[in-house]
C-alpha positions in Angstrom: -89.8 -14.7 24.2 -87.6 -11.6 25.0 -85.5 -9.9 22.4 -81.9 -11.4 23.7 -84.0 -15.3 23.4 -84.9 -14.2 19.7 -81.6 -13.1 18.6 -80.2 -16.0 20.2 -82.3 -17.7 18.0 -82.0 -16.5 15.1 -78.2 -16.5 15.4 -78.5 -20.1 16.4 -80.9 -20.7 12.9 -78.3 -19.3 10.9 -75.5 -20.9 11.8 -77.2 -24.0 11.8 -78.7 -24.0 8.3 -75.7 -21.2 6.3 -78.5 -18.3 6.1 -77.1 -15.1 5.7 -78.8 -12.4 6.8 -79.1 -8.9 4.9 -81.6 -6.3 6.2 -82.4 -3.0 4.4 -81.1 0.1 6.5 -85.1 1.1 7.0 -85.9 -2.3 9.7 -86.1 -1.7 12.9 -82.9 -1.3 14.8 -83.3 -5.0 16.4 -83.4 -6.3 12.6 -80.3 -4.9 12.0 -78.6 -5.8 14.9 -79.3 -9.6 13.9 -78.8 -9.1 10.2 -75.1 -10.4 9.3 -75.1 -6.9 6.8 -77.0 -3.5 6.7 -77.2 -1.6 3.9 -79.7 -0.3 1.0 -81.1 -2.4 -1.6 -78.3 -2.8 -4.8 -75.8 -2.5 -2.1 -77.8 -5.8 0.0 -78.3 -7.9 -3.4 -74.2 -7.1 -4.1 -73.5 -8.5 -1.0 -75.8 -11.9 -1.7 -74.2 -12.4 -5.5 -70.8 -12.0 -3.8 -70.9 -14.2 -0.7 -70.1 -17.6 -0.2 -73.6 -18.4 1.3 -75.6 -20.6 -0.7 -78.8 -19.5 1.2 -79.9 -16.1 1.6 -82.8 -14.5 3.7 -83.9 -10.6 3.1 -85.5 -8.6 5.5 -86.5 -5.8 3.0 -89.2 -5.7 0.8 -90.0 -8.2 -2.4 -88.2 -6.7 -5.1 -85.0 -6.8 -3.2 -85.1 -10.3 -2.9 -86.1 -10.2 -6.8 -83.2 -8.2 -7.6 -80.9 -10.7 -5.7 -82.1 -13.9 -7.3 -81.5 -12.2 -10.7 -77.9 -11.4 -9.6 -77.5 -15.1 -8.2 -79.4 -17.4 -10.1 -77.7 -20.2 -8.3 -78.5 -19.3 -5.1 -81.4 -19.9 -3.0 -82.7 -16.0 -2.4 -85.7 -15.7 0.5 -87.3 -12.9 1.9 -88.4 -12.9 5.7 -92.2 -11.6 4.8 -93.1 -12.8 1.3 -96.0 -9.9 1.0 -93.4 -7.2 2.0 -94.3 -4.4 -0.8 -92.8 -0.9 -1.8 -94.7 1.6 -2.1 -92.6 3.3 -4.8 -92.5 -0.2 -7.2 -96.2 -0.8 -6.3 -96.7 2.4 -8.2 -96.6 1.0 -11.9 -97.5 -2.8 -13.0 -96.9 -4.3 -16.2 -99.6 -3.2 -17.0 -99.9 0.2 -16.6 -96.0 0.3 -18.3 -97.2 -1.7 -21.4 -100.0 1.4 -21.7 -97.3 3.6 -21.4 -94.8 2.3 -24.1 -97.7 1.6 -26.7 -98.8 5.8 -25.9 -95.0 6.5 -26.3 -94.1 3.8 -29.5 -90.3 3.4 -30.1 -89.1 6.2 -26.8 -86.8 4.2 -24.6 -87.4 3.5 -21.0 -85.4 4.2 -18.2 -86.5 2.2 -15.0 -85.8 2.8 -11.3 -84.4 0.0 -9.9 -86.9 0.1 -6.8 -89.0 -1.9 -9.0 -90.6 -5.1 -9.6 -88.8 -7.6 -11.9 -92.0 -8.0 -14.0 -91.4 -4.4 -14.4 -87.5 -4.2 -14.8 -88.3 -7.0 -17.7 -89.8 -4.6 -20.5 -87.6 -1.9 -20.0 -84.5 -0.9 -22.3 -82.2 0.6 -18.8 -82.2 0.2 -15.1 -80.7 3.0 -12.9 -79.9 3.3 -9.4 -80.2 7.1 -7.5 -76.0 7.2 -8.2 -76.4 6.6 -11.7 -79.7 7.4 -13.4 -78.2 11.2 -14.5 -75.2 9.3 -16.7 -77.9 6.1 -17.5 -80.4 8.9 -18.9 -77.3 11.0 -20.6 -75.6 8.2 -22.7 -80.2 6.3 -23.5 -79.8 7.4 -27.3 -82.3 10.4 -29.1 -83.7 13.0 -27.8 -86.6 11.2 -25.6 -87.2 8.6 -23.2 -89.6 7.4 -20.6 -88.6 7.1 -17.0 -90.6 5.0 -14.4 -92.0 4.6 -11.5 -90.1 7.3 -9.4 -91.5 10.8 -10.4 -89.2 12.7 -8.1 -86.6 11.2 -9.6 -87.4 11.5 -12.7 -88.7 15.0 -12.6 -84.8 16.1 -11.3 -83.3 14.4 -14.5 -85.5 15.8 -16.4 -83.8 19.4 -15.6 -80.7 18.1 -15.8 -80.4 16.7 -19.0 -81.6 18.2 -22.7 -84.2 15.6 -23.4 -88.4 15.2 -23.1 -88.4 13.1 -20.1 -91.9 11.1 -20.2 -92.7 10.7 -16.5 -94.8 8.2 -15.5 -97.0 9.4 -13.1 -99.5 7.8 -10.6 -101.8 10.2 -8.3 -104.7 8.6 -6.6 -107.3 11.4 -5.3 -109.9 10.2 -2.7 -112.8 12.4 -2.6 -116.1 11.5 -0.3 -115.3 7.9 -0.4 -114.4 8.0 -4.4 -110.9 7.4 -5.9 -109.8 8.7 -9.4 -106.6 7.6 -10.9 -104.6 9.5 -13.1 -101.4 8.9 -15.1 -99.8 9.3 -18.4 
């Protein structure tokens, strides 16, 4: 099959079965050009919540899809490559953020939104990149944690007058040995 008898296809399989079709700006140019809307990932899950489609297919990665069936409970969210993982949320697990919290007791945490839901579940604030300086402003006293994006987190944390906990995840490979390290 060529690329015009796949689009054709795919056009044909949405129409035929309502799938909207949202693809994260990063596909390949021939996603997009099938994809019924183009756009990053709050901006893609937006678009599912406020749609009139009842069935909704990502072409992103998993926590996309996630962050749309939170948004739209009632709506039947899929995701074009089930394993499709970030490596920026595939940086912390629940885990590693419960080890974390109990090092840190009481500090609220402030969580990226290019993250799990697992991981979104156990924190006190999500923030996109537009609003993570006011989100960390207005999180009350004088500390909080933020996860999993250390760059970031590492620019808030000289922009605001509070300890900003970073988590951070560095994986050294060294004649055939990793070491992990974090906070």
């Amino acid at each position: 099959m060529n690329i015009a008898e796949i689009e054709a296809e795919v056009s044909r399989l949405k129409q035929e079965r309502g799938i909207l079709l949202l693809a994260h700006s990063y596909q390949p140019i021939e996603i997009q050009r099938m994809a019924d809307h183009v756009g990053d990932s709050l901006e893609l899950s937006n678009i599912a919540r406020d749609s009139q489609y009842d069935m909704i297919m990502f072409a992103a990665v998993y926590f996309m899809a996630e962050t749309a069936s939170m948004l739209s409970p009632e709506k039947k969210i899929m995701i074009a490559e089930k394993d499709a993982g970030c490596p920026l949320a595939d940086t912390i697990n629940i885990e590693q953020l419960r080890d974390i919290k109990s090092k840190h007791p009481g500090v609220p945490v402030v969580c990226y939104i290019n993250s799990t839901a697992e991981t979104k579940s156990e924190v006190d604030a999500i923030c996109t990149s537009a609003n993570a300086l006011a989100v960390c402003r207005n999180i009350p006293g004088d500390e909080l944690i933020f996860v999993p994006d250390q760059g970031l987190g590492s620019w808030i944390a000289d922009q605001i007058d509070k300890n900003v906990i970073l988590w951070i995840r560095v994986v050294v490979q060294h004649t055939g040995m990793s070491i992990l390290m974090k906070c």
